[in-house]
C-alpha positions in Angstrom: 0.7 -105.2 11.3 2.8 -102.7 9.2 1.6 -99.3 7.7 0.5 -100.6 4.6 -1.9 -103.4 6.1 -3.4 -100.0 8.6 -3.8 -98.2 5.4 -5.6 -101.0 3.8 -8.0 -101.4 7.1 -8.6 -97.7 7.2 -9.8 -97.5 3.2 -6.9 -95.2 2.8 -5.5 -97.6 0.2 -5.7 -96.1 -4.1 -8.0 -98.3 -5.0 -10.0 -97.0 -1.9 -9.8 -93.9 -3.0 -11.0 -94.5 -6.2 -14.0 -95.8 -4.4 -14.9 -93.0 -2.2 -14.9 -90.7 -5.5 -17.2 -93.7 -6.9 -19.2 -93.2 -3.8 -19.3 -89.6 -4.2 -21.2 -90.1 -7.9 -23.5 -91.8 -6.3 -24.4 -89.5 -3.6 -24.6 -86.9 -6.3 -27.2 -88.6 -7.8 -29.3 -89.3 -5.0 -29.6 -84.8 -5.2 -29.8 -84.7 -8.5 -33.1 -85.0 -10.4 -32.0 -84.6 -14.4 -31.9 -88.0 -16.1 -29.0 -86.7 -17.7 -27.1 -85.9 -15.3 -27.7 -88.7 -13.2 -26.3 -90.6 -15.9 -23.0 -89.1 -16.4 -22.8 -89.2 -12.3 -23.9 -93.5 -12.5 -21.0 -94.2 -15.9 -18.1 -91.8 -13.7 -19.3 -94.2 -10.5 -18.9 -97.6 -12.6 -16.2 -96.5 -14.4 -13.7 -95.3 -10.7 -15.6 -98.3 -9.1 -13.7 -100.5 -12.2 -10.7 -99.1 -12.2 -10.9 -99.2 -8.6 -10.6 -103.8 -9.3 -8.0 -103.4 -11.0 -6.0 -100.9 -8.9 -6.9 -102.8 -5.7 -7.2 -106.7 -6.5 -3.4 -107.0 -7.0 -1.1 -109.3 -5.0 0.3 -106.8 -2.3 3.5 -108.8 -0.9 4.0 -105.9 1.8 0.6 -107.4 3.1 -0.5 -110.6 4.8 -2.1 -113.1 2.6 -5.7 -112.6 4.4 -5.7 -109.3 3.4 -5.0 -110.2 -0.3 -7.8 -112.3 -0.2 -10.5 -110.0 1.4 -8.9 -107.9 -1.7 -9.9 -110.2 -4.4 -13.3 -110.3 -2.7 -14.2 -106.7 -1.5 -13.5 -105.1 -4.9 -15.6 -106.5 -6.6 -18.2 -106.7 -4.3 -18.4 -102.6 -4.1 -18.7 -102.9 -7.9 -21.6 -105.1 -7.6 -23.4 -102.4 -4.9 -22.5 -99.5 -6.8 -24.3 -101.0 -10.2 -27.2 -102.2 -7.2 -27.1 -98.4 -6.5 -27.7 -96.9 -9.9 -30.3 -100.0 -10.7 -32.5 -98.5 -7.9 -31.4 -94.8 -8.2 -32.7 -95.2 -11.6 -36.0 -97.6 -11.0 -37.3 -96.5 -7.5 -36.4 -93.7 -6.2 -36.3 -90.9 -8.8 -39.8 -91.7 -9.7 
């Protein structure tokens, strides 16, 4: 394993970035009760967790073909949960 595969497991990676920040939105919403609000925190979140497929689901040759893979899959995965997220941020818990 090389530095760039630890910074990949340890979510240190751009695109992982990009994903905590999207993660951030979303806790922000969970405090935040204005409708408005809310959604400017929900597009921000589906807008870094976007960006964050295309930043992250690129061939990495400096990393093992396994990890490329779990790329291609992970990314958007978290963009799935994040929308997930705002669907019941916006249907079940704010009322």
């Amino acid at each position: 394993m090389n530095k760039h595969e630890w910074r990949e497991l340890l979510s240190l990676a751009p695109a992982d970035i990009l994903l905590w920040a999207a993660s951030g939105c979303l806790i922000g919403m969970k405090f935040i009760n204005d409708p408005v609000k809310d959604s400017i925190l929900a597009a921000a979140a589906v807008i870094l967790a976007i960006a964050s497929c295309f930043v992250g689901m690129k061939n990495d040759e400096r990393v093992s073909k396994l990890t490329n893979r779990l790329k291609k899959i992970s990314y958007p995965v978290c963009l799935i949960v994040v929308i997930l997220i705002i669907f019941l941020n916006f249907l079940k818990w704010n009322f």
